[in-house]
VOZALUM-612995 format. One line per field, with one value per residue (C-alpha): x, y, z. Coordinates in nm, 4 decimals, decimal comma. Layout:
<nodes>
x <- X|... $
y <- Y|... $
z <- Z|... $
</nodes>
This chain:
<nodes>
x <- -5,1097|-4,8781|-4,5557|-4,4002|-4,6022|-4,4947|-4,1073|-4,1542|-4,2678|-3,9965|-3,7281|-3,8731|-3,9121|-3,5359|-3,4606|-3,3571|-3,4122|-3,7343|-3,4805|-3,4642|-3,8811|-3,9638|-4,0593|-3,7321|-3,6077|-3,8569|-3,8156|-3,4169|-3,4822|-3,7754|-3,5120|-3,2214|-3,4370|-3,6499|-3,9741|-4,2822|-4,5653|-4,7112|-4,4157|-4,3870|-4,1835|-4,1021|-3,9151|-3,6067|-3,3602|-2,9888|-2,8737|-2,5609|-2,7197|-2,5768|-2,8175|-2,9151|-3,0251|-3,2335|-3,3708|-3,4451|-3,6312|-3,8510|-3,9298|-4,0144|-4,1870|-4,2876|-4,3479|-4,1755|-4,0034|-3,7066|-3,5138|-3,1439|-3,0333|-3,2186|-2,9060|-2,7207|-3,0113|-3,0513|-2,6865|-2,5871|-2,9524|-3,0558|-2,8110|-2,5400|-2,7546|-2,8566|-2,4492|-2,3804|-2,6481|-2,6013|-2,8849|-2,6583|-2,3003|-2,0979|-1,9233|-1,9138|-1,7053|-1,4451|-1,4377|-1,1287|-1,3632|-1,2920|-1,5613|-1,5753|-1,6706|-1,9606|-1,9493|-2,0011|-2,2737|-2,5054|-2,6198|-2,8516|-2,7182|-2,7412|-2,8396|-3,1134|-3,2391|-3,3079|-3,4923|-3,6975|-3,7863|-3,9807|-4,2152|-4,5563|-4,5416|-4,5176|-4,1621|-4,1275|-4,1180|-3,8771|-3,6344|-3,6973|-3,5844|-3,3475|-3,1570|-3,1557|-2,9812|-2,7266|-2,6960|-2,4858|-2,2502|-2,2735|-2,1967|-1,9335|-1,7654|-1,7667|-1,6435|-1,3500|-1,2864|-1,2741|-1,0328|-0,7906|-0,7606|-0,7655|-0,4161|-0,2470|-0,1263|0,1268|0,0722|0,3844|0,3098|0,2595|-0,0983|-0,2147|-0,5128|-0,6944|-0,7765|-1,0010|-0,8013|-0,6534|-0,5007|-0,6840|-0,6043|-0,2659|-0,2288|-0,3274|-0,1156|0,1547|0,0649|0,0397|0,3767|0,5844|0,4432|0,3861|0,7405|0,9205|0,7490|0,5317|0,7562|0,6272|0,2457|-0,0734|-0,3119|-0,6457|-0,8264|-0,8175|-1,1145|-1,1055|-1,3655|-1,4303|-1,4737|-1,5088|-1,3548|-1,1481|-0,9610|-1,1079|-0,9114|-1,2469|-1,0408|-0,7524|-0,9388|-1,1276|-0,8178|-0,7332|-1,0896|-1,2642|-1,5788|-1,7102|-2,1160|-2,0542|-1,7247|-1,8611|-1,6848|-1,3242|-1,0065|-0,8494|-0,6254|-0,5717|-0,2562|-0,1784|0,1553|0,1839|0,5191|0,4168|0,0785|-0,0075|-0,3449|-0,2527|-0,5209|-0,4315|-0,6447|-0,5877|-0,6628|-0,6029|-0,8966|-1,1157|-1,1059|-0,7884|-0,7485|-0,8604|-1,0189|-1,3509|-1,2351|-0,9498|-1,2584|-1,4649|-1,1878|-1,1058|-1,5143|-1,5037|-1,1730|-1,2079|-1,2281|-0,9062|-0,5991|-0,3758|-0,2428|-0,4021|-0,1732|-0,3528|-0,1483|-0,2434|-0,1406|-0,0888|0,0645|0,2483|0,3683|0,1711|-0,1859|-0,0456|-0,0176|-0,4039|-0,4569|-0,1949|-0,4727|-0,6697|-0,4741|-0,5417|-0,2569|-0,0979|-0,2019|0,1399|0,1625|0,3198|0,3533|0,4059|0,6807|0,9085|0,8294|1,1180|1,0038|0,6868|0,5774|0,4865|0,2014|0,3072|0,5337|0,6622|0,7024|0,8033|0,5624|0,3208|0,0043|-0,1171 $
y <- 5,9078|5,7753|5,8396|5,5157|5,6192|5,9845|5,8590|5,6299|5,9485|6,1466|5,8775|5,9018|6,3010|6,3029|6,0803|5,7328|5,4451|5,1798|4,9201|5,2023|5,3384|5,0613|5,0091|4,9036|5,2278|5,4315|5,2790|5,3204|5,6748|5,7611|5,6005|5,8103|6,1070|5,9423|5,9994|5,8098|5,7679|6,0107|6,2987|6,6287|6,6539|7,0121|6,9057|6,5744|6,4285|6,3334|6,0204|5,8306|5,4686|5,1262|4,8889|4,7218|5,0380|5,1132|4,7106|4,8059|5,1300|4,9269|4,7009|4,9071|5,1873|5,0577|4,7241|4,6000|4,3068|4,2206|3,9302|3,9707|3,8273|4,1672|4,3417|4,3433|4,4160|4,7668|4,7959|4,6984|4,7929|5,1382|5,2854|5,2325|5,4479|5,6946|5,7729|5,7701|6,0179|6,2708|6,1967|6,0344|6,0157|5,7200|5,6940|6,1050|6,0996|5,8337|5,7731|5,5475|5,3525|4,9328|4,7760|4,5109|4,7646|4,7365|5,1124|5,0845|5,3845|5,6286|5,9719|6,1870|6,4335|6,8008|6,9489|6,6888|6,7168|7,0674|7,0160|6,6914|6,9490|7,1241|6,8548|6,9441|7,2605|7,5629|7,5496|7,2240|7,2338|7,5485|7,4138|7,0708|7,2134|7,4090|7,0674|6,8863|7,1410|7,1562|6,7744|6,6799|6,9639|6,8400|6,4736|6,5637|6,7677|6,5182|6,2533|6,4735|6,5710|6,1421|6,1389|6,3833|6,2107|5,8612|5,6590|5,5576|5,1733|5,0476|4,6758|4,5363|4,5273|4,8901|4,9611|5,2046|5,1218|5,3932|5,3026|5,5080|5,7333|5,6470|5,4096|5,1350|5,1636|5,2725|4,9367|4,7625|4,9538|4,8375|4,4756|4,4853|4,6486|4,5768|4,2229|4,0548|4,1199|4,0248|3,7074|3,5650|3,7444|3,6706|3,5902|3,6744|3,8813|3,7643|3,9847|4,3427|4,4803|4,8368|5,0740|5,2977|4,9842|4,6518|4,4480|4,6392|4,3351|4,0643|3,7662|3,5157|3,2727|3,2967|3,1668|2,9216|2,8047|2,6512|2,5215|2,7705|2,8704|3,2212|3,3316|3,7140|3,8384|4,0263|3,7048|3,7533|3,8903|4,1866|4,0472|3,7333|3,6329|3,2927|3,1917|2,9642|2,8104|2,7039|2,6535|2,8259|3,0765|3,3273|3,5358|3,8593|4,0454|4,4346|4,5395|4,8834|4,8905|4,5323|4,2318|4,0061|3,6124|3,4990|3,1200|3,2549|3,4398|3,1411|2,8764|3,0933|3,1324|2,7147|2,6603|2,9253|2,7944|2,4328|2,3193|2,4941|2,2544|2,5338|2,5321|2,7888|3,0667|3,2871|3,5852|3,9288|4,2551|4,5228|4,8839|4,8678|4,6403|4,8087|4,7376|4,4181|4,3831|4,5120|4,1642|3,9193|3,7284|3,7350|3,5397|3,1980|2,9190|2,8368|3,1744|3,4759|3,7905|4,0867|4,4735|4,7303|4,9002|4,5870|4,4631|4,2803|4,0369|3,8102|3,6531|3,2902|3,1416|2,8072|2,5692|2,3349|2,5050|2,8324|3,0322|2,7918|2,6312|2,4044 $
z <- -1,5811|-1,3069|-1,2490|-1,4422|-1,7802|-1,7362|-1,6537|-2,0288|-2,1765|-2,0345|-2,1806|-2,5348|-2,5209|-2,4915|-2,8115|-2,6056|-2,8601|-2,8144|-2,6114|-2,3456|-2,3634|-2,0880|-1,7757|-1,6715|-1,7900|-1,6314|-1,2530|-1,3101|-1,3459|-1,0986|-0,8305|-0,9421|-0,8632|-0,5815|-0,7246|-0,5909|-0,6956|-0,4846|-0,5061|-0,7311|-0,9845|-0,8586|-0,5560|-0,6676|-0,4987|-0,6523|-0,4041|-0,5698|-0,6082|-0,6674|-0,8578|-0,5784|-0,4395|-0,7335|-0,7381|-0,3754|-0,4760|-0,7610|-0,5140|-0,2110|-0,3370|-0,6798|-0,5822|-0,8427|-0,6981|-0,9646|-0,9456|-0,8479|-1,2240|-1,3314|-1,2156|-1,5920|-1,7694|-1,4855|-1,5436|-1,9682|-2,1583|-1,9216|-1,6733|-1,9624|-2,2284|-1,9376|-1,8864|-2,2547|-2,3242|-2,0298|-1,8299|-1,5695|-1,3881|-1,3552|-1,0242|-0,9870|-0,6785|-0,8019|-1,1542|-1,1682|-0,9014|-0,9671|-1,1680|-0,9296|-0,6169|-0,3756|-0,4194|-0,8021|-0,8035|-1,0366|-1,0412|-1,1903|-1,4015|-1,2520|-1,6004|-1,6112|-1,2469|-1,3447|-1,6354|-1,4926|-1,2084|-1,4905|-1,5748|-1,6211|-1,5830|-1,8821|-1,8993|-1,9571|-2,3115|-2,3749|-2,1071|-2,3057|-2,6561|-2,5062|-2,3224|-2,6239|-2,8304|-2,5580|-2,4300|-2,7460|-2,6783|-2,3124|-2,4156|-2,6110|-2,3202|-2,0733|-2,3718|-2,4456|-2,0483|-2,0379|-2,3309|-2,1626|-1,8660|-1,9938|-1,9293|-2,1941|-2,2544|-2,4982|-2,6157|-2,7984|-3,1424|-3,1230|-3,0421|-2,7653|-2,5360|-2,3374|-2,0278|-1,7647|-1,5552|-1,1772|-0,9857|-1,1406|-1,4463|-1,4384|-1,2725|-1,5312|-1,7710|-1,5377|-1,5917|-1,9396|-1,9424|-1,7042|-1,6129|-1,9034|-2,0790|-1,7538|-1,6364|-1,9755|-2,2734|-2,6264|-2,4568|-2,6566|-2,4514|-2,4562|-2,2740|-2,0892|-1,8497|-1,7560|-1,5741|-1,8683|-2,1182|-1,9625|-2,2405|-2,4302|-2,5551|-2,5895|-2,8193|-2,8056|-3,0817|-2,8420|-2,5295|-2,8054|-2,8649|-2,4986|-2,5225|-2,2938|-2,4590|-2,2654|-2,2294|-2,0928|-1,9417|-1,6107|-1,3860|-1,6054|-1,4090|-1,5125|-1,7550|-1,8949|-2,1300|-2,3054|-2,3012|-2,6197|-2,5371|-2,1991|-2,2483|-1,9529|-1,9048|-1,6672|-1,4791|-1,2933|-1,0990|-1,0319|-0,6669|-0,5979|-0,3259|-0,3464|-0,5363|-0,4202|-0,5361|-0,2346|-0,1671|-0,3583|-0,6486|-0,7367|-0,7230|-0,9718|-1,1922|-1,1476|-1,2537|-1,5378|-1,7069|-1,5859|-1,9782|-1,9894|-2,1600|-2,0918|-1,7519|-1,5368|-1,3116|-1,0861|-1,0186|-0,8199|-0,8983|-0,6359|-0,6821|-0,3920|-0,0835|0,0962|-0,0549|-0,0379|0,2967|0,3555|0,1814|0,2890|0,5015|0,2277|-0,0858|-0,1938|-0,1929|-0,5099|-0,6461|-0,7486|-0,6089|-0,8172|-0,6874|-0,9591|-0,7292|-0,7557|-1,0756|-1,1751|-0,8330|-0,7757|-0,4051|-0,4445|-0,2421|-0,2720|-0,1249|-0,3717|-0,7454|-0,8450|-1,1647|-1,3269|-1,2925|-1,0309 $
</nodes>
């Protein structure tokens, strides 16, 4: 049996639904452990990959040459189950790491290297039983360790969002509560991405509403709100390390929301002045800047209008 079967069997003996008993599957974890086809189970590896490391791995020592739109599928229908059930680590070395990162990474878990390091051997099956009766109690730790550090968010009419801990998301508290009262009061918010949860607000009859109909939400910014009494859409981005509304980023957003009949404001958020200024070259014309540490102040890339669409 090679090492792809034996990787499908391996998924299954540890109680991951059909969807995730796949080749797919099996390739996403043989690279997260650097198995080939030729290597022992005895002796594994535990590199922090990106998913185009483990596309690269597929194709290189697999030859398994998936095509670059394979990425979501890697990252939404496996490497998402494999976190949720234990068998990996999301971002281990920064978890308040951007979703939009180039360092965006995965790990295998070390309770699960050890036990995939008994395969095929006689203790697989004790060490086996004696994982599973542990990995809920495991899940369930790292789940509440999340829950501790998560930051909290107040939205207006009351409610409390829980975003994923660090500077990232406390940035993104800070535009949902500091920004949006000061410069669009009384605004509906459509739409919040975090790390932890991409969408963890996501008003599809609000955006439906200014006629911009949505397949998938990977390309949204950070935040959008709808200002009803302007009729304005503004987008904010969060940059705490990457991701600025430069020339590229305000196209996409122009293309994605071009059906828009709501004005459209591009606005980026920075903690401080100086992230800002690690960016200045950076930031698109008739785009806002806003810094967290001055919040009562925006920086207008423009010429000719103060806050508003273009």
């Amino acid at each position: 049996m090679g090492k792809i079967d034996q990787a499908i069997g391996i998924i299954a003996a540890l109680g991951y639904p059909k969807a995730q008993q796949n080749e797919r599957s099996a390739l996403a974890l043989l690279a997260l452990i650097q198995l080939k086809e030729r290597g022992s189970w005895k002796s594994l590896k535990a590199p922090r990959l990106g998913v185009r490391a483990i596309l690269d791995f597929c194709r290189n020592d697999y030859s398994r040459p998936y095509a670059e739109n394979s990425r979501e599928s890697f990252r939404k229908e496996t490497l998402h189950q494999f976190v949720a059930g234990g068998l990996a680590l999301q971002n281990p070395d920064q978890p308040d790491r951007a979703p939009n990162s180039p360092k965006w990474c995965y790990q295998i878990a070390p309770d699960a290297k050890l036990l995939l390091e008994t395969y095929g051997t006689s203790e697989w099956k004790p060490s086996l039983n004696a994982y599973l009766a542990n990995v809920a109690t495991l899940s369930e730790r790292y789940a509440a360790a999340r829950e501790m550090e998560m930051t909290p968010c107040r939205l207006p009419g009351g409610k409390v969002l829980k975003l994923a801990p660090g500077p990232h998301g406390e940035l993104i508290r800070d535009i949902v509560e500091q920004f949006a009262p000061r410069f669009v009061p009384g605004s509906r918010l459509l739409y919040v991405g975090d790390t932890g949860n991409k969408s963890i607000v996501f008003d599809e009859a609000g955006f439906a509403q200014t006629g911009v109909t949505l397949h998938g939400r990977g390309k949204l910014p950070d935040a959008v709100f709808l200002d009803e009494k302007r009729n304005w859409l503004v987008l904010v981005e969060s940059v705490t390390s990457v991701g600025p509304m430069d020339g590229k980023r305000h196209a996409e957003l122009m293309s994605l929301f071009a059906k828009s009949t709501a004005g459209l404001v591009f606005v980026t958020a920075f903690p401080n002045r100086g992230m800002m200024a690690r960016f200045l070259g950076d930031l698109a014309w008739e785009t806002e800047v806003w810094c967290a540490s001055d919040p009562t102040h925006m920086i207008h890339f423009n010429g000719d209008r103060f806050l508003g669409p273009h």
